[in-house]
N, C-alpha and C positions, 0 to 999 in steps of 0.2 A: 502397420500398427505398432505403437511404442507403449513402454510403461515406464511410467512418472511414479512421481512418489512425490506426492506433496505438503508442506507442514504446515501449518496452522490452516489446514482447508475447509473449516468449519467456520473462519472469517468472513469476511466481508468480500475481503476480494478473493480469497481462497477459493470461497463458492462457486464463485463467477469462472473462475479460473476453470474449477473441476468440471461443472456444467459443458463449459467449452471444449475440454480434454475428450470428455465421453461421446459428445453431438459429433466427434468428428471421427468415431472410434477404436481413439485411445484407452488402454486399462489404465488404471488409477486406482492407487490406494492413498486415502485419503487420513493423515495423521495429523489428532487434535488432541489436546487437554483439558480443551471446552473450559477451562478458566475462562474467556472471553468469545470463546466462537461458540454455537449455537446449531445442534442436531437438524434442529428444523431448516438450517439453510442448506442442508443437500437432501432433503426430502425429496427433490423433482428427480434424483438418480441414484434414490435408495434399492437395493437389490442389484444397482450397476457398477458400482464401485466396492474397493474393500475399507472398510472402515474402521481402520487403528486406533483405540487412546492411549495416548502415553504422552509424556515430558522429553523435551528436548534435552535438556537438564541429566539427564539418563540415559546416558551412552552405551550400558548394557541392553537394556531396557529396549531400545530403538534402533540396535546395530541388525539384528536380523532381518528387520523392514524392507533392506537395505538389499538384500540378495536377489538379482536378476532383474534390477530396476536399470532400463536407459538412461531416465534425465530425475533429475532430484531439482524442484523448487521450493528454496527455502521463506517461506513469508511467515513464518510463526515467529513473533517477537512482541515486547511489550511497546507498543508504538505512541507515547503521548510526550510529548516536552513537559508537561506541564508533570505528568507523573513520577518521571524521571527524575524531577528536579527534588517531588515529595522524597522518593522513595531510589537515590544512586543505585543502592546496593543489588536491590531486585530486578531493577533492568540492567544491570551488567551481568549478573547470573544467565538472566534470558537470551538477552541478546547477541553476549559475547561466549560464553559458555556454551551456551546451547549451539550458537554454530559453529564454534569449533569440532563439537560432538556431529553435529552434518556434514562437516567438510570431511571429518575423519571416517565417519561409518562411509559417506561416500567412494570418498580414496579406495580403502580397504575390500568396498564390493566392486570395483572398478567401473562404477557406473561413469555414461559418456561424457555429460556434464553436469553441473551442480547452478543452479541460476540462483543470484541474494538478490532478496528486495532490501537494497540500500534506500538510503534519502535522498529530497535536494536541502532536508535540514544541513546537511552538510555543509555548506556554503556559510551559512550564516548571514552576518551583515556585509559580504564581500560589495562592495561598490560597483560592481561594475553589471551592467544587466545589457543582454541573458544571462543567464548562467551556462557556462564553458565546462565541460570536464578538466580542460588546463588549468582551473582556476584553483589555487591553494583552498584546503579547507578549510573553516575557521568555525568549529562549531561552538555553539551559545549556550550546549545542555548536556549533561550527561547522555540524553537518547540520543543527540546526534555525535558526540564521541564514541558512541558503542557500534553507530552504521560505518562511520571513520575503518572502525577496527574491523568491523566485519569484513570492509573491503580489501584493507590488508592483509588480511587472513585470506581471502580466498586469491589472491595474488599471488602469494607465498606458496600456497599450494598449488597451483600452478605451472610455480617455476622449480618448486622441488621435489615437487610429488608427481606431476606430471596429469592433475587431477583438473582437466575445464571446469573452470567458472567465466561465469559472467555477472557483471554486478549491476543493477538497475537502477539509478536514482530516481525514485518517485519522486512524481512533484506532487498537488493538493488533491486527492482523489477523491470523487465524491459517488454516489448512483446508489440504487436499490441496496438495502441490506444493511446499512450503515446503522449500529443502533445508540437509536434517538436519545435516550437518556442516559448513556455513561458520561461521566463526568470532561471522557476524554474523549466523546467522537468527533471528527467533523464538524467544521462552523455552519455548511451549508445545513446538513441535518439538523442541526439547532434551530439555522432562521426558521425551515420549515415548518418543524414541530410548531414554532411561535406561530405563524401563522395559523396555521390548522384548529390551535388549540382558541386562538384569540389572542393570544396573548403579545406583547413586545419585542420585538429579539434586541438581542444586545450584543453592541461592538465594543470590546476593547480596543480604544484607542482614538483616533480622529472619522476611520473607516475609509482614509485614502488611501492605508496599506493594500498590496495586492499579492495576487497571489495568482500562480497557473494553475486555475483550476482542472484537471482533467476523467473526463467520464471513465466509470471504470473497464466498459468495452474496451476503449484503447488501452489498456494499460493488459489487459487479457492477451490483446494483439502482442504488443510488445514481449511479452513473457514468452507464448508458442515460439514467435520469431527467432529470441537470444537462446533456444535451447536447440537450436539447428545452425544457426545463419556460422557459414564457414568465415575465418577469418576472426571469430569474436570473441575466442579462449581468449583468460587472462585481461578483457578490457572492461570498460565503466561508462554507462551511459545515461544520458538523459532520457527519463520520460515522462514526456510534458505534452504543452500542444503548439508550446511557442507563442504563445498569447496570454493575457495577466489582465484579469481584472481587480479593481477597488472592490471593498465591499460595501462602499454606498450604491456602487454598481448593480451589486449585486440584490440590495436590496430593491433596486431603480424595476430590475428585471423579475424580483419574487411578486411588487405590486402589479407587474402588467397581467402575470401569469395569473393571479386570483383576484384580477380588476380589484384592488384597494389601495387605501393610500397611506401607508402604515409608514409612519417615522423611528425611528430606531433609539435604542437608551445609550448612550455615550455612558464607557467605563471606563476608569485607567487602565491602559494598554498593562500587557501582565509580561514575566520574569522569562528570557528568554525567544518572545517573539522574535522573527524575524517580521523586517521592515515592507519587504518587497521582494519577489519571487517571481522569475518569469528562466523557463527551458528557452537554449538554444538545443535542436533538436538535430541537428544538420550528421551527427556522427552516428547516430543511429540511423537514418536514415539511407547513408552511405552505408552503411556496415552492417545491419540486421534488415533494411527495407522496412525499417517502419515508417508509417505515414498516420497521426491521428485522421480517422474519421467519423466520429462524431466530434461536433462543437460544443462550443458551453451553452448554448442557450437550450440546442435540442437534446440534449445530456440533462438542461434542468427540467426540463417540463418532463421525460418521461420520468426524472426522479420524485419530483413532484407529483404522476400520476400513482407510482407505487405505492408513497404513502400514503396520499391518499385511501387506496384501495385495500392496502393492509390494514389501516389504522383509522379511517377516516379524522373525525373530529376529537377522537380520543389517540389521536397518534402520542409513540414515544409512553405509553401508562406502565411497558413494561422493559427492565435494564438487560 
């Protein structure tokens, strides 16, 4: 039995994360600010975990969390291109600030390892697909300059602190919990919403862009993995599924799912997109023994069954 400490666990995928921590049982204390994560998503292992609020931002504030914790996973961050692009300054506070404050309260309690949920925003419009961890970064937005930094930082400390990290590049994560109405969640949450509600969904762009989309079970995998798998101090990985779909695709696969036959609103593509996104997955595979298993289509139906269930026809009423 180990104890983690995890940041923004009140998330989307922090949830999921924690959920999985505890079913296996791990202690976990779970630290939010609930700016954007939400009480109710760890309801199913309230009484099982310790339940922190505080800012990352708050290095006093969050340093004592930090005492007798094994593995530190950092996913608290402000994660939207598009918001970033509104508002630099607040996601450099968050994202760059705030994990320096993790990697040091880390350091300092000498926990084992420290895992970042980096990006494959990172990439950008790099030309060449997959995407390689060898591949220069060339970020499009200030949110993907600030995962850039993050990962540098947790390198540095690494090599000078002597403090394991491992850095993850998400690729498009999608599944239960994702919420439907922020300006910035998920495009897959959106189609749905549209669906459900009646309404149209709408692509930015031609909808031949693609994307790896990945369920967020695998992405849970991959995080348990990168905070043991020997050999992974100090390196940067892909996690994806290895596969990229369009989202005309996407939409091809939301009408089979609720038998209609809904055509999509063409928007100008917005500031910052990336074109196409598809993980080569091969170094994590070798190196932490990940393997996705689930795929995009049974990733979308149970995500689709969720909201359903939560929301039904009034899915996404609440931000």
């Amino acid at each position: 039995m180990a104890t983690y400490l995890v940041t923004g666990a009140a998330g989307f995928i922090g949830s999921h994360l924690v959920e999985e921590l505890v079913r296996r049982g791990d202690q976990v204390r779970a630290l939010d600010n609930f700016s954007t994560g939400r009480p109710e998503n760890l309801q199913s292992v309230a009484g099982r975990i310790e339940m922190l609020e505080a800012d990352v931002r708050e290095l006093d504030r969050i340093r004592p969390y930090f005492s007798g914790v094994d593995y530190v996973v950092h996913l608290a961050a402000l994660s939207s291109v598009a918001r970033s692009i509104e508002d630099p300054a607040s996601t450099n506070a968050v994202n760059i600030g705030g994990t320096v404050n993790v990697l040091l309260a880390a350091r300092d309690a000498r926990v084992r390892r420290a895992v970042f949920a980096a990006s494959a925003a990172v990439y950008g419009d790099h030309p060449a697909l997959p995407r390689v961890e060898s591949q220069p970064a060339r970020p499009l937005s200030p949110y993907a300059l600030t995962k850039v930094t993050g990962e540098h930082y947790c390198r540095l400390f690494t090599e000078l602190f002597g403090l394991e990290t491992v850095a993850l590049r998400f690729f498009n994560i999608f599944g239960p919990r994702q919420a439907p109405d922020s300006p910035y969640t998920g495009v897959l949450s959106k189609f749905i919403v549209a669906y459900l509600r009646g309404e149209t969904p709408v692509i930015f762009g031609d909808g031949e862009q693609s994307r790896d989309f990945t369920y967020v079970h695998n992405v849970v995998e991959a995080v348990r993995l990168a905070a043991g798998a020997p050999g992974a101090a100090g390196g940067v990985f892909n996690v994806g599924t290895g596969e990229s779909y369009t989202l005309n695709r996407v939409i091809g696969a939301l009408n089979e799912i609720f038998q209609r036959q809904v055509e999509p609103r063409y928007a100008p593509p917005r500031d910052g997109d990336v074109r196409d996104s598809r993980a080569d997955i091969s170094l994590a595979g070798r190196v932490l023994g990940y393997a996705p298993t689930v795929r995009f289509e049974e990733g979308l139906r149970r995500t689709v069954e969720w909201y359903r269930a939560a929301f039904g026809n009034g899915a996404g009423r609440r931000s």
